[in-house]
PyMOL commands that place a pseudoatom at each C-alpha (Angstrom):
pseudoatom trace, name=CA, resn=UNK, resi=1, chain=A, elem=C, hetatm=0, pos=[-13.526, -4.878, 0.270]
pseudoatom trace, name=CA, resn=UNK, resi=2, chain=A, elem=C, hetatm=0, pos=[-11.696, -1.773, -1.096]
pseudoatom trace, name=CA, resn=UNK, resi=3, chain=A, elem=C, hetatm=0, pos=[-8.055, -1.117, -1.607]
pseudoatom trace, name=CA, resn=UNK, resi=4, chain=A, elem=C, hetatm=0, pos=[-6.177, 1.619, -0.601]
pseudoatom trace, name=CA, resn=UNK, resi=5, chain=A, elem=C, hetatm=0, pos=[-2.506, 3.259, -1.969]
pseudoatom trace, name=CA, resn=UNK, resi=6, chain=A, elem=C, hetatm=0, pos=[-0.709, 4.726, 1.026]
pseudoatom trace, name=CA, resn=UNK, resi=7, chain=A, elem=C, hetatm=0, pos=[2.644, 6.598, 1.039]
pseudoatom trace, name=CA, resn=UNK, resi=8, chain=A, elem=C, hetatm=0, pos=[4.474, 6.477, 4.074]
pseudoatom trace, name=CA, resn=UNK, resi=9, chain=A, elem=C, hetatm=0, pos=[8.280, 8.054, 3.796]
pseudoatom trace, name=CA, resn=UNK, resi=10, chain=A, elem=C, hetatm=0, pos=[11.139, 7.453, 6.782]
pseudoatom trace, name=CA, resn=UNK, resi=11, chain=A, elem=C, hetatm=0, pos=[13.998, 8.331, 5.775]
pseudoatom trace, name=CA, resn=UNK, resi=12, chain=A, elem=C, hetatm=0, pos=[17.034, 6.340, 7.024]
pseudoatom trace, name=CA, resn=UNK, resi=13, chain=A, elem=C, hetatm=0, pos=[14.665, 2.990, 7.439]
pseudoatom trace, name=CA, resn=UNK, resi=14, chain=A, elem=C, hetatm=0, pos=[16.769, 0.015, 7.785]
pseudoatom trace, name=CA, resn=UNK, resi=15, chain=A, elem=C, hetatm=0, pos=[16.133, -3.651, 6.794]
pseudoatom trace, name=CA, resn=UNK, resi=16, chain=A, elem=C, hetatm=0, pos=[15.936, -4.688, 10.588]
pseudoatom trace, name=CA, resn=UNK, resi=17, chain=A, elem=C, hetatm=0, pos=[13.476, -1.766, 11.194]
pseudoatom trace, name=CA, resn=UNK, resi=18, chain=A, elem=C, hetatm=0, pos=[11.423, -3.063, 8.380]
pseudoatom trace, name=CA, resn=UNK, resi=19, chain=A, elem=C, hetatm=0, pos=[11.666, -6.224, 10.022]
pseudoatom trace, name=CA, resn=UNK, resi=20, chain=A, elem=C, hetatm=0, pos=[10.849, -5.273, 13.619]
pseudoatom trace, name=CA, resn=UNK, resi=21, chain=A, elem=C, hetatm=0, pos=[7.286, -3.527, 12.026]
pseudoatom trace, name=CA, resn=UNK, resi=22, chain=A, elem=C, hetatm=0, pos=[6.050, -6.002, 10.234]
pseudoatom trace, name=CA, resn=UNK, resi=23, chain=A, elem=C, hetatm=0, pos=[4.662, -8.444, 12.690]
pseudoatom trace, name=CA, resn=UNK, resi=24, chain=A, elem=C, hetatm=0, pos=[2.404, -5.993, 14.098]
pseudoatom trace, name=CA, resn=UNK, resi=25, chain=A, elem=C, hetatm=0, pos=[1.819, -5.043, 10.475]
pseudoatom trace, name=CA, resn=UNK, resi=26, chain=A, elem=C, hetatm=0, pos=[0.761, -8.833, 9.911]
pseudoatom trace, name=CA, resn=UNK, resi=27, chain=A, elem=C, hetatm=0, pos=[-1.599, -9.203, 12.810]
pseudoatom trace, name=CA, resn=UNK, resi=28, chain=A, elem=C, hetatm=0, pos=[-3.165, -6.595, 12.134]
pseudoatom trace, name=CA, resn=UNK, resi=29, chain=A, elem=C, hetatm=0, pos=[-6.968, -6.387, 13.256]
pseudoatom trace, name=CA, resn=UNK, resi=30, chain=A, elem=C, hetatm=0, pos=[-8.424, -3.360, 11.017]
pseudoatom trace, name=CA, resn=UNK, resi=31, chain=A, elem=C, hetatm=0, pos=[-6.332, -3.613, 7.464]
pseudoatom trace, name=CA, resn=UNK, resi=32, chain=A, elem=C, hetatm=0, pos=[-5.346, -6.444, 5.215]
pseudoatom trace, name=CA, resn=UNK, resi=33, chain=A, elem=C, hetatm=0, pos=[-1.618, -5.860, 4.336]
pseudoatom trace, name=CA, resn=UNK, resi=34, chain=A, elem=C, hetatm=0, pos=[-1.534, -6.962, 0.523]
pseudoatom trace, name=CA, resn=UNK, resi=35, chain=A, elem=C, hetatm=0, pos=[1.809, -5.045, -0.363]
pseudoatom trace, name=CA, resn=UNK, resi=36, chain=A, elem=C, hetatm=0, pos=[4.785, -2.980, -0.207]
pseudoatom trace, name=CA, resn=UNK, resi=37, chain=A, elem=C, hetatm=0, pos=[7.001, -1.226, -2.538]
pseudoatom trace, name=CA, resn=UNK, resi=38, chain=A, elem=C, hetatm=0, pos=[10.394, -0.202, -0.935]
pseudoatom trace, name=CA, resn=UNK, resi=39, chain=A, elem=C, hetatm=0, pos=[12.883, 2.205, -1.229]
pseudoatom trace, name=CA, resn=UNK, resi=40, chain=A, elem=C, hetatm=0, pos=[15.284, 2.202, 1.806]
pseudoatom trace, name=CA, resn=UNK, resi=41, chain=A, elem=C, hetatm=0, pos=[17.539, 4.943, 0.858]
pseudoatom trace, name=CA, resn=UNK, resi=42, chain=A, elem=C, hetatm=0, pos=[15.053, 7.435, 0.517]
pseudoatom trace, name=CA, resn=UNK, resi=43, chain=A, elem=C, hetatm=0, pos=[12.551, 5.816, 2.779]
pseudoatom trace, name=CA, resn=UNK, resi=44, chain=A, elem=C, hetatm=0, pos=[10.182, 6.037, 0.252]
pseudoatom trace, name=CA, resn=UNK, resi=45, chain=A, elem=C, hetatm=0, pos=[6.980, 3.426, 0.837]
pseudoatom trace, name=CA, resn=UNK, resi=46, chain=A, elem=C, hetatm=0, pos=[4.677, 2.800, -1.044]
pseudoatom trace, name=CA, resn=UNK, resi=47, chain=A, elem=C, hetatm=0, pos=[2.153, -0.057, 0.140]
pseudoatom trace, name=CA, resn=UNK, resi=48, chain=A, elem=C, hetatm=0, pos=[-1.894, -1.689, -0.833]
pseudoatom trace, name=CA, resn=UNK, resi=49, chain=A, elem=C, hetatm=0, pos=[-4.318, -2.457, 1.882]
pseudoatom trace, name=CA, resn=UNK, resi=50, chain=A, elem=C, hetatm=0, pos=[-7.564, -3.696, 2.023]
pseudoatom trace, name=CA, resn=UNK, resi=51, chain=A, elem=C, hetatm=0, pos=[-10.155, -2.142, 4.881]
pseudoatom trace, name=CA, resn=UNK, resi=52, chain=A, elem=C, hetatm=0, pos=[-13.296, -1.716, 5.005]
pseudoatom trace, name=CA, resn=UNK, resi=53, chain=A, elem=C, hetatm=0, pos=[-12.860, 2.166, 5.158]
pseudoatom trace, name=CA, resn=UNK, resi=54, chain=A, elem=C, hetatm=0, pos=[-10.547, 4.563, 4.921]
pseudoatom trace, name=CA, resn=UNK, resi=55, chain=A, elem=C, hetatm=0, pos=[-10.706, 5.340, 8.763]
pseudoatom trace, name=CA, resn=UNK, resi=56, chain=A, elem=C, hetatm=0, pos=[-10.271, 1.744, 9.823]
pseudoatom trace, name=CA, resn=UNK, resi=57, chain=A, elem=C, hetatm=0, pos=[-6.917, 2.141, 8.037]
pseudoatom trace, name=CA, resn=UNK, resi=58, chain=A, elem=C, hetatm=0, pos=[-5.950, 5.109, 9.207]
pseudoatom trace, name=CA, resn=UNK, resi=59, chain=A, elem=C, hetatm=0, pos=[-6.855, 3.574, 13.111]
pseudoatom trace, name=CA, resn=UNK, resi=60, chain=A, elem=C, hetatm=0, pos=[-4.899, 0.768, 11.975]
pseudoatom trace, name=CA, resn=UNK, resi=61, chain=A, elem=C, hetatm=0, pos=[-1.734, 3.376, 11.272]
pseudoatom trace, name=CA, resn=UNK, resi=62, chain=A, elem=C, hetatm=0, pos=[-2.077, 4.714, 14.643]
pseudoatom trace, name=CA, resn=UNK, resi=63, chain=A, elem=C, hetatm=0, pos=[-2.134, 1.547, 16.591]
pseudoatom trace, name=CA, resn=UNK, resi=64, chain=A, elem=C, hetatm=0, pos=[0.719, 0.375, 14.841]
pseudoatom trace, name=CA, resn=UNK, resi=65, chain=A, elem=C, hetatm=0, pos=[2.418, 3.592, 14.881]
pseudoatom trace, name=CA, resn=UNK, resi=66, chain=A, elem=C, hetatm=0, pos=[2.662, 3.770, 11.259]
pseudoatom trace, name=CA, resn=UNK, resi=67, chain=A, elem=C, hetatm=0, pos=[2.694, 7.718, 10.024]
pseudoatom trace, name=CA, resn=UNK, resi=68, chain=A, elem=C, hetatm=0, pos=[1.656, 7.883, 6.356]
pseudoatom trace, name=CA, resn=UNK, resi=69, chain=A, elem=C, hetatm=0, pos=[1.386, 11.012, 4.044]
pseudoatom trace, name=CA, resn=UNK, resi=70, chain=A, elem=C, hetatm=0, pos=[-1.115, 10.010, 1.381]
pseudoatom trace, name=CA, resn=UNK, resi=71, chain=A, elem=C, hetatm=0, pos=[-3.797, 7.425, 1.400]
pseudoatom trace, name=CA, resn=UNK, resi=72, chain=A, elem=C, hetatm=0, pos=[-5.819, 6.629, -1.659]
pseudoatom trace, name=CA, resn=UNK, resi=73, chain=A, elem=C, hetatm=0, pos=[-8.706, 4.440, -2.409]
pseudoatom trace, name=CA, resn=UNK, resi=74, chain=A, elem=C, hetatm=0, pos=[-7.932, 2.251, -5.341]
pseudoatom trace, name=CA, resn=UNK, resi=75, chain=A, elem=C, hetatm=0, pos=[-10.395, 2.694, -8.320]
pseudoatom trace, name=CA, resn=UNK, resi=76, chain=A, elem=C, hetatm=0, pos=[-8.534, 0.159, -10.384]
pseudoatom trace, name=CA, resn=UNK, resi=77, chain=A, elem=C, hetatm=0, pos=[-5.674, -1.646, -11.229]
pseudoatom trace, name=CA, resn=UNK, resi=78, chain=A, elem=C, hetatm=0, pos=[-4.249, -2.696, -14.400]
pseudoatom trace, name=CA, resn=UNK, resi=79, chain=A, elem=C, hetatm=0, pos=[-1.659, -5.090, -15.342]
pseudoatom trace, name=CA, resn=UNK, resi=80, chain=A, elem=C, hetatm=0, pos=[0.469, -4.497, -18.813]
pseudoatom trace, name=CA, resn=UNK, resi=81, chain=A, elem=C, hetatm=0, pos=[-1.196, -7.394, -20.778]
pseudoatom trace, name=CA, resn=UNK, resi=82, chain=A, elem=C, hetatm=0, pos=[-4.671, -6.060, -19.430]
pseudoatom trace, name=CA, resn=UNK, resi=83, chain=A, elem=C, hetatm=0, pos=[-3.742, -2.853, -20.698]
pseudoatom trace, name=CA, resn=UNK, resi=84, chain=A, elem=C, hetatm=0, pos=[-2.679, -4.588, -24.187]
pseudoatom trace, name=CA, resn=UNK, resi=85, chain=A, elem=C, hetatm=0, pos=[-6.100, -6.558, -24.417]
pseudoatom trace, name=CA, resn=UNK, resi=86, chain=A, elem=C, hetatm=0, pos=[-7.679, -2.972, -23.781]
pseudoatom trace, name=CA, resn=UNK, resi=87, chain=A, elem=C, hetatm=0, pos=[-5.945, -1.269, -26.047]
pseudoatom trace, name=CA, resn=UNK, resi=88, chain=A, elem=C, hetatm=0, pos=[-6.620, -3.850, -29.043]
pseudoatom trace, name=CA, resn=UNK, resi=89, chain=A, elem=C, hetatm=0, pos=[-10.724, -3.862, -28.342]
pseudoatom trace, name=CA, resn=UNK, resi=90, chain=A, elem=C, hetatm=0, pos=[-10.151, -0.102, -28.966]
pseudoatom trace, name=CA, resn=UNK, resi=91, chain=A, elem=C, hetatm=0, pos=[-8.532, -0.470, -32.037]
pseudoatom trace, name=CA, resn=UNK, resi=92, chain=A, elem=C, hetatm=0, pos=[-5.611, 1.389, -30.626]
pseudoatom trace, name=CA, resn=UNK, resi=93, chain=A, elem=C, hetatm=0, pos=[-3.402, -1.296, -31.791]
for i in range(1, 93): cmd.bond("trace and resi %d" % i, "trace and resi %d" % (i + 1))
show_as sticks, trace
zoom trace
């Protein structure tokens, strides 16, 4: 199933906010929550979802309530020692 990047920002987000959001977030119907990346100062979110489109997720956003700025679909992900391994069959190390 592909993966998506979204960036939501609300500024002024609390922890109890985040709290209050996510059960709906977990029951979700339409998008796998896999995970977030937070930054409650700024607001600045930065989560991974699996869907089986990009407009499921984006229904899933509205149901929820869940404004976003950017959604991306994931081509790949690398991890630093995947990025070592890579680096040595390329004779770049």
């Amino acid at each position: 199933m592909p993966q998506y990047m979204t960036v939501h920002r609300a500024p002024g987000l609390l922890q109890e906010q985040w709290v209050e959001n996510a059960e709906g977030v977990y029951a979700a119907q339409h998008a796998r929550f896999k995970q977030a990346y937070v930054n409650l100062g700024s607001g600045f979110i930065f989560t991974i979802y699996e869907a089986e489109s990009r407009e499921k997720l984006i229904e899933q956003f509205e149901e929820l309530g869940l404004p976003f700025e950017e959604i991306h679909e994931i081509q790949f992900s690398q991890s630093f020692d995947e990025m070592k391994q890579m680096l040595a069959q390329h004779g770049r190390l």
